[in-house]
PDB file of N, CA, C and O in Angstrom:
ATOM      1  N   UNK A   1      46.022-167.614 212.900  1.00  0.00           N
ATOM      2  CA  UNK A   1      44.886-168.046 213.669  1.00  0.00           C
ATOM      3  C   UNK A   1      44.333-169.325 213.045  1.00  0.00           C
ATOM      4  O   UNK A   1      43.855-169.456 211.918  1.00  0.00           O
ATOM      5  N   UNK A   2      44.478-170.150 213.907  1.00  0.00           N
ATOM      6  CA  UNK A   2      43.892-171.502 213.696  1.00  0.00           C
ATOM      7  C   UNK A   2      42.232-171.809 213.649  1.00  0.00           C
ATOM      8  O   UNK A   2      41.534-171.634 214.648  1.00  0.00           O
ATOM      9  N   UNK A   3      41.671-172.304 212.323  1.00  0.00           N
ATOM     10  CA  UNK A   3      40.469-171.716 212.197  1.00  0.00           C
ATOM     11  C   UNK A   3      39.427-173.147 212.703  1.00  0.00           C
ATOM     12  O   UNK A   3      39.671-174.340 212.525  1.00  0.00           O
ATOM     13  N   UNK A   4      38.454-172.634 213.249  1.00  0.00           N
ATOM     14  CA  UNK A   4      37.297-174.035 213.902  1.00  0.00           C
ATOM     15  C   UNK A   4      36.514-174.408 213.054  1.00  0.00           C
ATOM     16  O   UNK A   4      36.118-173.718 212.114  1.00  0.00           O
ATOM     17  N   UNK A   5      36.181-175.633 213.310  1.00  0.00           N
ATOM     18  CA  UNK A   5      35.440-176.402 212.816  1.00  0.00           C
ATOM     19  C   UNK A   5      33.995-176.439 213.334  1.00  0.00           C
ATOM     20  O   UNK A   5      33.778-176.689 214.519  1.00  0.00           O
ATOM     21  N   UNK A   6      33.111-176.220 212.559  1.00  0.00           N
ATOM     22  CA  UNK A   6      31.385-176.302 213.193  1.00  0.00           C
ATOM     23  C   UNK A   6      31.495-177.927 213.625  1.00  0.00           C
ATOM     24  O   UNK A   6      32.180-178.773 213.051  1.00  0.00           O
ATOM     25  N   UNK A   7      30.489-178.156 214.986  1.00  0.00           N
ATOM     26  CA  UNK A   7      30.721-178.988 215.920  1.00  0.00           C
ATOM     27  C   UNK A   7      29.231-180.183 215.191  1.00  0.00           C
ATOM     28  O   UNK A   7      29.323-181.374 215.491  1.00  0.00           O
ATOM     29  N   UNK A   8      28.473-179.905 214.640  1.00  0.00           N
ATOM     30  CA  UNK A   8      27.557-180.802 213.792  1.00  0.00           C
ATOM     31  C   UNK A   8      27.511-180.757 212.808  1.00  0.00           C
ATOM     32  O   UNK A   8      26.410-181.033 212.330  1.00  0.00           O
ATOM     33  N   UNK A   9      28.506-180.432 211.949  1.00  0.00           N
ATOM     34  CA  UNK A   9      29.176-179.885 210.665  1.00  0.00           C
ATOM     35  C   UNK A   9      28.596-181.215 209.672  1.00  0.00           C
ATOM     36  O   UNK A   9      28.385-180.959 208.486  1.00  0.00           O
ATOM     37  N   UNK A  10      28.360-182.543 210.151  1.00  0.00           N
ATOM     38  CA  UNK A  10      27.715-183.792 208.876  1.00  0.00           C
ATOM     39  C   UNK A  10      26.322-183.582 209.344  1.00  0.00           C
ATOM     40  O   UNK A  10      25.450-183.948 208.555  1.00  0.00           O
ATOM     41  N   UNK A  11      26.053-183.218 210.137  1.00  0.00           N
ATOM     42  CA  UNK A  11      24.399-183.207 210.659  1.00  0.00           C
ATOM     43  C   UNK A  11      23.672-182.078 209.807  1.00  0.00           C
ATOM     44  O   UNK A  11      22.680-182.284 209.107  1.00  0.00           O
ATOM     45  N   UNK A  12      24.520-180.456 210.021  1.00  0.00           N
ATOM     46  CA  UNK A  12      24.052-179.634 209.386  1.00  0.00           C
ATOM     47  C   UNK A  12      23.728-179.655 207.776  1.00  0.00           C
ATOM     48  O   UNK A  12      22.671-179.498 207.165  1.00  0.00           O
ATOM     49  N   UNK A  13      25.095-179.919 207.329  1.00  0.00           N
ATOM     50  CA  UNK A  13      25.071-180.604 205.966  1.00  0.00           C
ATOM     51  C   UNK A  13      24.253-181.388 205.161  1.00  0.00           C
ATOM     52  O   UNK A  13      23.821-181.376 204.009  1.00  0.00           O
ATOM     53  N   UNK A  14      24.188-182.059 206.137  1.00  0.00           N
ATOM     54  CA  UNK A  14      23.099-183.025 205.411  1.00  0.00           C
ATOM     55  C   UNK A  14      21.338-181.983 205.408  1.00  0.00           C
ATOM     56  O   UNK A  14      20.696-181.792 204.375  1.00  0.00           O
ATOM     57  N   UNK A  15      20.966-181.542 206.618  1.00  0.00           N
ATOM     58  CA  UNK A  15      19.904-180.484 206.565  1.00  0.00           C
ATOM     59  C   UNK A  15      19.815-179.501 205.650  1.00  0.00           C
ATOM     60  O   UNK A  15      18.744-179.108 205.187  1.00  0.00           O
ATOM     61  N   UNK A  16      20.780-179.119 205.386  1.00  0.00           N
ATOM     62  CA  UNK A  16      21.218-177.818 204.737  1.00  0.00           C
ATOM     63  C   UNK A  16      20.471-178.704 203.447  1.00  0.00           C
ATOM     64  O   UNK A  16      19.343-178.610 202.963  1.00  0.00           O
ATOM     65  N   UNK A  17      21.638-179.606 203.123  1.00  0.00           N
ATOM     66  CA  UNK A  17      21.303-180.196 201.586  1.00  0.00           C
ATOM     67  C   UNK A  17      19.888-180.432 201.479  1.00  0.00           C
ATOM     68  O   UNK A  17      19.308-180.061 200.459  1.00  0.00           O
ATOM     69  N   UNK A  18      19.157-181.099 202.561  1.00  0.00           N
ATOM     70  CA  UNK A  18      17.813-181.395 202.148  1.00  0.00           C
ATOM     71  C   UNK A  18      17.370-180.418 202.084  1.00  0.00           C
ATOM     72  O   UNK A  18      16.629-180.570 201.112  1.00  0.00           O
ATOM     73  N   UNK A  19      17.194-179.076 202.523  1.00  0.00           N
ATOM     74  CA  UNK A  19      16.239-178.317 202.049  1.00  0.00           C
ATOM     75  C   UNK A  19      16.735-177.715 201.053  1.00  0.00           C
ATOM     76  O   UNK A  19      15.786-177.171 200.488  1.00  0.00           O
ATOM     77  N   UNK A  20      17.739-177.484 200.476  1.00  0.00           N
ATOM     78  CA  UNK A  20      18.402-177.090 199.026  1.00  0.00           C
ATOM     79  C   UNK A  20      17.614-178.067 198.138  1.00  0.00           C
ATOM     80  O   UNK A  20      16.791-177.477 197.438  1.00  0.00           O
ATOM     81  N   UNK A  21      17.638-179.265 197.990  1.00  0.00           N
ATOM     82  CA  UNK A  21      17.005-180.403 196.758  1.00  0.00           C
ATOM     83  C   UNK A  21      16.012-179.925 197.217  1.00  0.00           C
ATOM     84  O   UNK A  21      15.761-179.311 196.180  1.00  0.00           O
ATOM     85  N   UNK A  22      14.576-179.441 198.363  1.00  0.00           N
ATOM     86  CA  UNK A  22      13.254-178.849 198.560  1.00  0.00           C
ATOM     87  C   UNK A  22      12.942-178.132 197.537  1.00  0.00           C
ATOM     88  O   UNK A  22      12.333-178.526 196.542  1.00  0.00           O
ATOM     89  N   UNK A  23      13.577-176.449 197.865  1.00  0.00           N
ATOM     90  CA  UNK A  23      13.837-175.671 197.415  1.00  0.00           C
ATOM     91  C   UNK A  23      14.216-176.302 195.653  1.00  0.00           C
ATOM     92  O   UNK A  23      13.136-175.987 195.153  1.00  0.00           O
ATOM     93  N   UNK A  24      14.722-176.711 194.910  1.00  0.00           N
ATOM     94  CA  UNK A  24      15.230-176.906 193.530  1.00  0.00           C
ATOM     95  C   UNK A  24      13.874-177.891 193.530  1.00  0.00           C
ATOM     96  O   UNK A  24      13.312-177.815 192.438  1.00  0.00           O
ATOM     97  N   UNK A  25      13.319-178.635 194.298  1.00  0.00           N
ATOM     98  CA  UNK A  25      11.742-179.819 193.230  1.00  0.00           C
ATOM     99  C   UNK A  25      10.822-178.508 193.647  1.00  0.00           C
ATOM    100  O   UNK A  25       9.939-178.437 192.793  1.00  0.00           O
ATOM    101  N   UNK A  26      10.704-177.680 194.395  1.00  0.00           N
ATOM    102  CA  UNK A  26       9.337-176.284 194.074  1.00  0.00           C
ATOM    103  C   UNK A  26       9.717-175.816 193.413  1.00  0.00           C
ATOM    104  O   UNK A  26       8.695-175.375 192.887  1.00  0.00           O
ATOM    105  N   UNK A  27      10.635-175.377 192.753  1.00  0.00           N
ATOM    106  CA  UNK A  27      11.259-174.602 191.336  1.00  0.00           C
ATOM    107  C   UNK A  27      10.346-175.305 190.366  1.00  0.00           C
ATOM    108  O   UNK A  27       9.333-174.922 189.781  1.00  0.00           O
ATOM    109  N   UNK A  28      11.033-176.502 190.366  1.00  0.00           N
ATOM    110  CA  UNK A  28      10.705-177.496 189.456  1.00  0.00           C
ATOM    111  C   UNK A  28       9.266-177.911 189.009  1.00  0.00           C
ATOM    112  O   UNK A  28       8.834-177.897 187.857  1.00  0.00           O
ATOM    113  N   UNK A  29       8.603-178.288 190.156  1.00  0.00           N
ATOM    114  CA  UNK A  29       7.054-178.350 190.362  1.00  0.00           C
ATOM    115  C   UNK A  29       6.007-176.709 189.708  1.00  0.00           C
ATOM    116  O   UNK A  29       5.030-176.657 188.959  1.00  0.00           O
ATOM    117  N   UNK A  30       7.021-175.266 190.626  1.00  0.00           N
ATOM    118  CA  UNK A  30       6.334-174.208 190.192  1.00  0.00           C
ATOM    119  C   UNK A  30       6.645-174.003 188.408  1.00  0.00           C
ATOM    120  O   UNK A  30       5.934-173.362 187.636  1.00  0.00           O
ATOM    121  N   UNK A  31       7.816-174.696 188.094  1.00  0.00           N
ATOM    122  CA  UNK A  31       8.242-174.101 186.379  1.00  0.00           C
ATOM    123  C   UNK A  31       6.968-175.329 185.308  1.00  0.00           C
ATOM    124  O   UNK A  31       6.345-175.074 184.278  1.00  0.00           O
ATOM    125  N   UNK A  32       7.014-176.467 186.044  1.00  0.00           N
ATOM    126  CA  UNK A  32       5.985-177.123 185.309  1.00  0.00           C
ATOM    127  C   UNK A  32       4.677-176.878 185.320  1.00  0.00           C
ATOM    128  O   UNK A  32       3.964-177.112 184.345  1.00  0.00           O
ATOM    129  N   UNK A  33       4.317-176.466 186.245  1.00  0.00           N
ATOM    130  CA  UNK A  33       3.166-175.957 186.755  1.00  0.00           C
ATOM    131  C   UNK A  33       2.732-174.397 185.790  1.00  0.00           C
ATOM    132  O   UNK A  33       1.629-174.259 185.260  1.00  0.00           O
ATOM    133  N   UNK A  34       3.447-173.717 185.747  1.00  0.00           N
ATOM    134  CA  UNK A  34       3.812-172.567 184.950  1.00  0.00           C
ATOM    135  C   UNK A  34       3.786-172.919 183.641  1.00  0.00           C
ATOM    136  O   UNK A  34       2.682-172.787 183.113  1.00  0.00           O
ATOM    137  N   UNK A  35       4.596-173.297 183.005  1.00  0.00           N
ATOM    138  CA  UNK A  35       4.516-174.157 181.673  1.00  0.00           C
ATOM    139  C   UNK A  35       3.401-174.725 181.022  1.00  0.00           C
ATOM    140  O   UNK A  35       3.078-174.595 179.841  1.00  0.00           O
ATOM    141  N   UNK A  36       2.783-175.441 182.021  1.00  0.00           N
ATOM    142  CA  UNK A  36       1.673-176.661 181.520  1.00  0.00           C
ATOM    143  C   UNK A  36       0.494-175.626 181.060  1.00  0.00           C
ATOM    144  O   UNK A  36       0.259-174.425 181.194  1.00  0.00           O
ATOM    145  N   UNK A  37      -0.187-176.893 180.372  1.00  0.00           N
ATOM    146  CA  UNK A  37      -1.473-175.790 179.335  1.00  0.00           C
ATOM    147  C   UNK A  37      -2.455-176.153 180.171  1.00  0.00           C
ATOM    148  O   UNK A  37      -2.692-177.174 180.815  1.00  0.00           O
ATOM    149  N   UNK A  38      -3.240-174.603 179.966  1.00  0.00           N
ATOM    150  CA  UNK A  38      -4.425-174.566 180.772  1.00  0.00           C
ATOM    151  C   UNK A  38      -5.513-174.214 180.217  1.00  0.00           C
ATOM    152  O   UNK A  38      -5.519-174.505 179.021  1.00  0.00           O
ATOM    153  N   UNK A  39      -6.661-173.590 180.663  1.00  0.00           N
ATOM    154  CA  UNK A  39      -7.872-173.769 180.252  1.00  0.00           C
ATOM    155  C   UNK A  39      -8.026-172.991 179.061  1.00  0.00           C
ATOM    156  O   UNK A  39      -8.682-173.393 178.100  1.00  0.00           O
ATOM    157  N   UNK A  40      -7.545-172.089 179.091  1.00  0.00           N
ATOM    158  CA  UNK A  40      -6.972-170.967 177.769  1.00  0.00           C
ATOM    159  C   UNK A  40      -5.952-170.659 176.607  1.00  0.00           C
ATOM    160  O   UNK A  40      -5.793-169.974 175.597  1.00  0.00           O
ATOM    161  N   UNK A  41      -5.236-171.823 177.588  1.00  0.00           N
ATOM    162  CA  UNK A  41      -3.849-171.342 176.795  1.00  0.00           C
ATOM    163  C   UNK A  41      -4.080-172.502 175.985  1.00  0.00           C
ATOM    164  O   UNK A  41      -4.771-173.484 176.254  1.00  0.00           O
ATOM    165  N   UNK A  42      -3.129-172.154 174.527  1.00  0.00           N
ATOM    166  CA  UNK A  42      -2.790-173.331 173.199  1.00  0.00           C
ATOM    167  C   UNK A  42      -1.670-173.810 173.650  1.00  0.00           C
ATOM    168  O   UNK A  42      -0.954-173.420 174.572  1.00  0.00           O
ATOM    169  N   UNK A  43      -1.560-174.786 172.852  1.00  0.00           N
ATOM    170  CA  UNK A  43      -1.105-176.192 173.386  1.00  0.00           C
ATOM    171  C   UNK A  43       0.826-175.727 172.740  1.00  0.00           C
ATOM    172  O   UNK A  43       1.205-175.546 171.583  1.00  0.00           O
ATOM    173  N   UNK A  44       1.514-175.678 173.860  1.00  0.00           N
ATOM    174  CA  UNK A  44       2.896-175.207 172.796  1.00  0.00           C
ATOM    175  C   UNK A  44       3.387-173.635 173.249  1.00  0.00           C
ATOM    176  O   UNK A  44       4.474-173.074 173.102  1.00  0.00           O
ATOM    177  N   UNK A  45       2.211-173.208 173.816  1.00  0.00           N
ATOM    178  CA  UNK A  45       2.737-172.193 173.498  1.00  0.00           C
ATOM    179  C   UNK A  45       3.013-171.623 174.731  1.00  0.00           C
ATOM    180  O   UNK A  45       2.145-171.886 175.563  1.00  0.00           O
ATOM    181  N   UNK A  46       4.260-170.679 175.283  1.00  0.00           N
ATOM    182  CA  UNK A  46       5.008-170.504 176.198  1.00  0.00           C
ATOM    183  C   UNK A  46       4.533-169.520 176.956  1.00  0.00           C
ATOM    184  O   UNK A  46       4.226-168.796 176.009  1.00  0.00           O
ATOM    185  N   UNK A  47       4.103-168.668 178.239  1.00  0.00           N
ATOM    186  CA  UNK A  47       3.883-167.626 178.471  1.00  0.00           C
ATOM    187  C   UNK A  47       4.813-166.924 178.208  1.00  0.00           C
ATOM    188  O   UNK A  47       5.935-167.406 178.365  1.00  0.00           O
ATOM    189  N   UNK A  48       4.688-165.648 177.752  1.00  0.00           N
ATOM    190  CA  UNK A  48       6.157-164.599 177.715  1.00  0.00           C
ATOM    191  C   UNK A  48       6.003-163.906 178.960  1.00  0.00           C
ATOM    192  O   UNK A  48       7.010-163.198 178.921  1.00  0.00           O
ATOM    193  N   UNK A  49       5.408-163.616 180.078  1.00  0.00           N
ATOM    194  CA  UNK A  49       5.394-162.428 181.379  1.00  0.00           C
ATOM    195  C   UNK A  49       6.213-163.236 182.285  1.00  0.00           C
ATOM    196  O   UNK A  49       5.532-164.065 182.887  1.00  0.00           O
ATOM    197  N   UNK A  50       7.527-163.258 182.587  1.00  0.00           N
ATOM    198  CA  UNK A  50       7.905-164.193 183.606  1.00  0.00           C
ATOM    199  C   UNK A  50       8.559-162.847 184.516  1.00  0.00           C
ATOM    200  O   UNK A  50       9.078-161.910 183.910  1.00  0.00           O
ATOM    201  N   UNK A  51       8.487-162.861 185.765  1.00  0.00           N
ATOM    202  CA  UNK A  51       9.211-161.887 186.639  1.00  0.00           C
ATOM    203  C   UNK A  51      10.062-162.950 187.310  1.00  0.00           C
ATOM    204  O   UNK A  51       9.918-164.168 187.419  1.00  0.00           O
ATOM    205  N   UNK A  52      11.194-161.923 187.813  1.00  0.00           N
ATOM    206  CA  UNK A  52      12.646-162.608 188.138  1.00  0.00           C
ATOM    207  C   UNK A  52      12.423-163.303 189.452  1.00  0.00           C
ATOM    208  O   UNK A  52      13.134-164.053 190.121  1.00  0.00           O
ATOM    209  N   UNK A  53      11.073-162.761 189.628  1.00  0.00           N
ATOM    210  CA  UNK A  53      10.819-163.678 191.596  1.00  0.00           C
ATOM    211  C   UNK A  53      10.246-165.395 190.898  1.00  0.00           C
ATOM    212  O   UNK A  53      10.585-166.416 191.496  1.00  0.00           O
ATOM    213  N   UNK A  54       9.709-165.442 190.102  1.00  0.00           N
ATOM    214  CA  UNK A  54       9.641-166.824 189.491  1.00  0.00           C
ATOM    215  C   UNK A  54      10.908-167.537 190.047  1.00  0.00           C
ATOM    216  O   UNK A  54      10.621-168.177 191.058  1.00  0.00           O
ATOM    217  N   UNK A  55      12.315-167.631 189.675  1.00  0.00           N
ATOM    218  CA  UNK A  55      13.787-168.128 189.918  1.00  0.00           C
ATOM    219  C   UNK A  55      13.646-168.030 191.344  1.00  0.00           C
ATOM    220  O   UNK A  55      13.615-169.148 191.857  1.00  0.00           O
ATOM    221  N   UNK A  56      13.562-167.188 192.072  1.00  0.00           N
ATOM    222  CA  UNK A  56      14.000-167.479 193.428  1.00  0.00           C
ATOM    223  C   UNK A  56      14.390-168.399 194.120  1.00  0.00           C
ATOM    224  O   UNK A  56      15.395-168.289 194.823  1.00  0.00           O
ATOM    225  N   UNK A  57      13.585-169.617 194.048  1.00  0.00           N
ATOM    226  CA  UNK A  57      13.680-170.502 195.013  1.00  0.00           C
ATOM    227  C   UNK A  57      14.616-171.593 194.363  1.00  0.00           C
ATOM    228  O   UNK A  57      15.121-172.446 195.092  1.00  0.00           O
ATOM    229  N   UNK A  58      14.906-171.581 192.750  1.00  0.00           N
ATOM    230  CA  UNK A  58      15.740-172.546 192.209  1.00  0.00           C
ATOM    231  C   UNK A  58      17.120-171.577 192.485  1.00  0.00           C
ATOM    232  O   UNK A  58      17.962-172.324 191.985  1.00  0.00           O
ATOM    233  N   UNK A  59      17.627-170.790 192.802  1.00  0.00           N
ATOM    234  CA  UNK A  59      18.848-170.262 192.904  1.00  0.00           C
ATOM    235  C   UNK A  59      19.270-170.457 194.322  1.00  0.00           C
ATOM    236  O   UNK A  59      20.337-170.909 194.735  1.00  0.00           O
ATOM    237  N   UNK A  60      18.044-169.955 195.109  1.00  0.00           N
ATOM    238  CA  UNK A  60      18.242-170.415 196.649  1.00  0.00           C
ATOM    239  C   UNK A  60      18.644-171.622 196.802  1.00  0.00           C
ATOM    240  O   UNK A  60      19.414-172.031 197.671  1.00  0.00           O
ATOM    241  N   UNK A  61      18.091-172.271 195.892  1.00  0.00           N
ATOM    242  CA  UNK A  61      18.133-173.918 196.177  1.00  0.00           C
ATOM    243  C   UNK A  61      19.386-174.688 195.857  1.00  0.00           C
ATOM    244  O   UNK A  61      19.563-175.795 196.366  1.00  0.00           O
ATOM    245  N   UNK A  62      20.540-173.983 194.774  1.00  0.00           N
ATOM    246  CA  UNK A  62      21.462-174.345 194.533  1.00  0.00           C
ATOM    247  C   UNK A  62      22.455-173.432 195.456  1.00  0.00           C
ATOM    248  O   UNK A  62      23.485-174.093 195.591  1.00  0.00           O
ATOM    249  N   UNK A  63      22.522-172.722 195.851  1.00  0.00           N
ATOM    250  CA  UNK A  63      23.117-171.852 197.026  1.00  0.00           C
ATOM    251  C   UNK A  63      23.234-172.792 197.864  1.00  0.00           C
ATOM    252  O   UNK A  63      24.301-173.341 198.137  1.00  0.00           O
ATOM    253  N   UNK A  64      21.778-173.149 198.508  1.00  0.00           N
ATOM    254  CA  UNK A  64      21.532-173.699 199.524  1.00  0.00           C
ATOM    255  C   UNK A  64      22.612-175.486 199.580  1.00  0.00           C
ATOM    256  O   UNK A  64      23.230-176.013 200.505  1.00  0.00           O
ATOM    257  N   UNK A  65      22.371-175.944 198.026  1.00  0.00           N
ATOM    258  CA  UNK A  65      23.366-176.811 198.184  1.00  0.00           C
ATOM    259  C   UNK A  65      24.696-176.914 197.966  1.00  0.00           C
ATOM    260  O   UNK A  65      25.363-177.940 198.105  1.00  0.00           O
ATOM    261  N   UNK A  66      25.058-175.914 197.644  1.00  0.00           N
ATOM    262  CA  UNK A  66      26.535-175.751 197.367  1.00  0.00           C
ATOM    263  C   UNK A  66      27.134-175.519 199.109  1.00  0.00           C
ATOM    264  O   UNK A  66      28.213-175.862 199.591  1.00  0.00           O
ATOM    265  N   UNK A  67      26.189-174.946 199.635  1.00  0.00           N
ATOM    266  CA  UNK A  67      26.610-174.800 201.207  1.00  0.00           C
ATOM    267  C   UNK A  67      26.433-175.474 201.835  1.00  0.00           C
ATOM    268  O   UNK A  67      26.838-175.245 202.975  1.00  0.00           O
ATOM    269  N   UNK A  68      25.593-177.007 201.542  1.00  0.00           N
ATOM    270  CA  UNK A  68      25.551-178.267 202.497  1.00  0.00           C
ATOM    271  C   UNK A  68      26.465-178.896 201.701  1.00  0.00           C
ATOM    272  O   UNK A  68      26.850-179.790 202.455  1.00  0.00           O
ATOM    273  N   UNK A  69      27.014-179.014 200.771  1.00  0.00           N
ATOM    274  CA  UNK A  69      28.022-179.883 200.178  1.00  0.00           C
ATOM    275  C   UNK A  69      29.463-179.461 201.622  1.00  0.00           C
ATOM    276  O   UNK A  69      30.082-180.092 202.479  1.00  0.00           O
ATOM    277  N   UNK A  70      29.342-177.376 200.885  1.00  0.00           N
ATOM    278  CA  UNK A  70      30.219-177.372 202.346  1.00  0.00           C
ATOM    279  C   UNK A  70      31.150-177.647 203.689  1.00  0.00           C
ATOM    280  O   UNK A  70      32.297-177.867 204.079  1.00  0.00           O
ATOM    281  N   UNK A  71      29.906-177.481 204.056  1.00  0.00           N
ATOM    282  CA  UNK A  71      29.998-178.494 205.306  1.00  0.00           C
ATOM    283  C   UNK A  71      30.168-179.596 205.748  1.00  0.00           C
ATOM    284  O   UNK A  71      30.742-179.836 206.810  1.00  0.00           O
ATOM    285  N   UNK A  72      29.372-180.953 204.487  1.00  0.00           N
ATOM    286  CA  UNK A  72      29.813-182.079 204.494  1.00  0.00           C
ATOM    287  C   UNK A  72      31.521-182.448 204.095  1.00  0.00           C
ATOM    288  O   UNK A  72      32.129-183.480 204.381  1.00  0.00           O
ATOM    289  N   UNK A  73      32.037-181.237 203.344  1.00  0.00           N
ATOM    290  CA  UNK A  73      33.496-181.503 203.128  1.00  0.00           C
ATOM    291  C   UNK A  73      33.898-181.238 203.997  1.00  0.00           C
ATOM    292  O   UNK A  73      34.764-182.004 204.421  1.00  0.00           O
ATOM    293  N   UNK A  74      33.595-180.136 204.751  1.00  0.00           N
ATOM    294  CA  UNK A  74      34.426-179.544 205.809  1.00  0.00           C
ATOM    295  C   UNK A  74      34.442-180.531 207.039  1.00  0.00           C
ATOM    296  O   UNK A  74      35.300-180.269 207.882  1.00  0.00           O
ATOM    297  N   UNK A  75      33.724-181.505 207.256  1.00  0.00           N
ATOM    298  CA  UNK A  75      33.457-182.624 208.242  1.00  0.00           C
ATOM    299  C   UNK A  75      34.431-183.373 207.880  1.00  0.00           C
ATOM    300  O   UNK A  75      35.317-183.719 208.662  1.00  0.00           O
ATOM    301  N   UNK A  76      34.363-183.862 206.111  1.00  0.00           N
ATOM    302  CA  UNK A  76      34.908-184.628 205.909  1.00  0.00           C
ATOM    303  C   UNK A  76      36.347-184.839 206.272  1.00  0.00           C
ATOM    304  O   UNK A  76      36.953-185.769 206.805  1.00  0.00           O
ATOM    305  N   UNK A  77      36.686-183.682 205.812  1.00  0.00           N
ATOM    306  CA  UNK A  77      38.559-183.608 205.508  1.00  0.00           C
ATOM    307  C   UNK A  77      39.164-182.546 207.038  1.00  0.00           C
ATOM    308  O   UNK A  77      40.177-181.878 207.242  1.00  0.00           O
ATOM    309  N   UNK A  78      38.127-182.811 207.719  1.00  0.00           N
ATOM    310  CA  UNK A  78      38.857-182.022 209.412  1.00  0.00           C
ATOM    311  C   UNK A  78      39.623-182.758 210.221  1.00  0.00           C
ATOM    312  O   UNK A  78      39.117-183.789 210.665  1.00  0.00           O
ATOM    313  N   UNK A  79      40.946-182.430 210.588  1.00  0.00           N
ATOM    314  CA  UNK A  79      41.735-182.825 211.283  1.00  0.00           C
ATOM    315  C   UNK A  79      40.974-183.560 212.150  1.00  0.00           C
ATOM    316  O   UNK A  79      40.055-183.092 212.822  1.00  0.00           O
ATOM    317  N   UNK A  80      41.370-184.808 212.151  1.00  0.00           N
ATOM    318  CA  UNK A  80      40.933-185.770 213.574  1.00  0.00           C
ATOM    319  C   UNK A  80      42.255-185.438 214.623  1.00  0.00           C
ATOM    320  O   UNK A  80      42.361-186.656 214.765  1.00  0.00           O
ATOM    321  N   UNK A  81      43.088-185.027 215.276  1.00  0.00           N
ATOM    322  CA  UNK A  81      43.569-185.116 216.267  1.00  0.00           C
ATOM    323  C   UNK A  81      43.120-185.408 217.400  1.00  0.00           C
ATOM    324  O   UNK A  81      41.949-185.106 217.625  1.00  0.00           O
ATOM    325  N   UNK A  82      44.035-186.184 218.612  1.00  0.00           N
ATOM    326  CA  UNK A  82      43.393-186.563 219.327  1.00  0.00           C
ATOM    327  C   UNK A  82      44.617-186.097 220.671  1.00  0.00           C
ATOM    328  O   UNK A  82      45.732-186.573 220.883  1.00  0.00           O
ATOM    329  N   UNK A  83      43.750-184.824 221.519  1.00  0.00           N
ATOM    330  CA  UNK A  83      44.693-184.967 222.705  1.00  0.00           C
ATOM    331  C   UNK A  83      44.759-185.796 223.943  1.00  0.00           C
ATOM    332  O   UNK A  83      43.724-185.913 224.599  1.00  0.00           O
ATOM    333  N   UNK A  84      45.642-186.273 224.265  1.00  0.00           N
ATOM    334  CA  UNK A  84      45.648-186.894 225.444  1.00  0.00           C
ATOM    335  C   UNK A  84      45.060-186.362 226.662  1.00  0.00           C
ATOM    336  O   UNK A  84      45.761-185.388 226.935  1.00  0.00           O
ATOM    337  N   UNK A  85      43.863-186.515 227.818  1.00  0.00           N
ATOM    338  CA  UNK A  85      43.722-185.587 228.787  1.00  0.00           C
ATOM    339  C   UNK A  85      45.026-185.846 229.739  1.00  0.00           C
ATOM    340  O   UNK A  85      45.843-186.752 229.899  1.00  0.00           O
ATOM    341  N   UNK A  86      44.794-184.681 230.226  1.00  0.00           N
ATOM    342  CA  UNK A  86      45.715-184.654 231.594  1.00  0.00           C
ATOM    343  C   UNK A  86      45.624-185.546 231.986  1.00  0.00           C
ATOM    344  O   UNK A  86      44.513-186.063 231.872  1.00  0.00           O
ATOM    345  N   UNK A  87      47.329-186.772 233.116  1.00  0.00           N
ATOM    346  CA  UNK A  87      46.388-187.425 233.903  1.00  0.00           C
ATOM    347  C   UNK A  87      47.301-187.096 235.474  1.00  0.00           C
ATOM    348  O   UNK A  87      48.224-186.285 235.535  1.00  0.00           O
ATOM    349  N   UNK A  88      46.935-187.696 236.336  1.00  0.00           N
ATOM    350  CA  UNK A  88      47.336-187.911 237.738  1.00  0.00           C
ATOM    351  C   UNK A  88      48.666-188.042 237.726  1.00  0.00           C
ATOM    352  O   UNK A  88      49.318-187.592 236.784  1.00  0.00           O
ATOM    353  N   UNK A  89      49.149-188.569 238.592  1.00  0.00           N
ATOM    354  CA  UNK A  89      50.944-189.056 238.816  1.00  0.00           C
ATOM    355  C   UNK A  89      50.485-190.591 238.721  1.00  0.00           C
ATOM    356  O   UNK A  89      51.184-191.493 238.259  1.00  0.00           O
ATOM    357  N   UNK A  90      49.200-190.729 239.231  1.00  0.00           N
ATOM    358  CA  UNK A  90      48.830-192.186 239.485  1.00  0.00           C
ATOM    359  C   UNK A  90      48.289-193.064 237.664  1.00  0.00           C
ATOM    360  O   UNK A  90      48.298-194.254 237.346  1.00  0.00           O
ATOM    361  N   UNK A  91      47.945-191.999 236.978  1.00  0.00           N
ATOM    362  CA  UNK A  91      47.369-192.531 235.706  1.00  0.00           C
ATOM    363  C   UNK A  91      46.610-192.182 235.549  1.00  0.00           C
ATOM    364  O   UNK A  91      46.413-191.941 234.358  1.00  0.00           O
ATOM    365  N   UNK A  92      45.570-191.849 236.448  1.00  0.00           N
ATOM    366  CA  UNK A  92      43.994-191.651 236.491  1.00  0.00           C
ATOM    367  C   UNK A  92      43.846-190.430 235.506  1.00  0.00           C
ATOM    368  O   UNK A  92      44.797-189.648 235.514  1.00  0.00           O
ATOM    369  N   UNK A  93      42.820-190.153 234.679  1.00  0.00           N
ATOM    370  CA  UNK A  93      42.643-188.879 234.032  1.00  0.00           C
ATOM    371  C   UNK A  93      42.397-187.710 235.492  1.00  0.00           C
ATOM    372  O   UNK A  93      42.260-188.013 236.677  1.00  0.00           O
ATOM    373  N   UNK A  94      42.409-186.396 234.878  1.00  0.00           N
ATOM    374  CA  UNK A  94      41.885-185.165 235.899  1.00  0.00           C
ATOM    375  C   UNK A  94      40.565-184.937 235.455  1.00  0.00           C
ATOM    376  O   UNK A  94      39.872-184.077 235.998  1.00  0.00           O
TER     377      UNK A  94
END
């Protein structure tokens, strides 16, 4: 079985990817944000309470781009063939 190709396969890709890099700068933004010293905290010093939903959105986010890379390959390297349409006796396409 000859397998198909998604029909906006550089369009999606590229979407896909942007919200993957989204997803990985709110990681980024929430881990600094998290990190940074605040009204209480000493200067250096790390929170230890982190729960595993903290990561979420940086794992999503590399998921997310490993699957717009995807697609942009899968665009890339897809058979261009090109069939001829049917035509007339006269030339004309049908």
């Amino acid at each position: 079985m000859e397998g198909k190709r998604i029909q906006f396969g550089r369009t999606q890709g590229l979407l896909i990817l942007a919200l993957g890099f989204l997803l990985l700068a709110f990681q980024i933004f929430c881990s600094l944000h998290l990190f940074s010293t605040g009204a209480g905290a000493i200067a250096g010093e790390v929170p230890t309470k982190h729960h595993a939903m903290d990561f979420v959105p940086g794992s999503l986010g590399i998921l997310t781009i490993a699957t717009g890379c995807y697609f942009l390959l899968q665009d890339k390297f897809k058979t261009r063939g090109f069939d001829p349409s049917a035509r007339t006796k006269s030339g004309f396409p049908m």
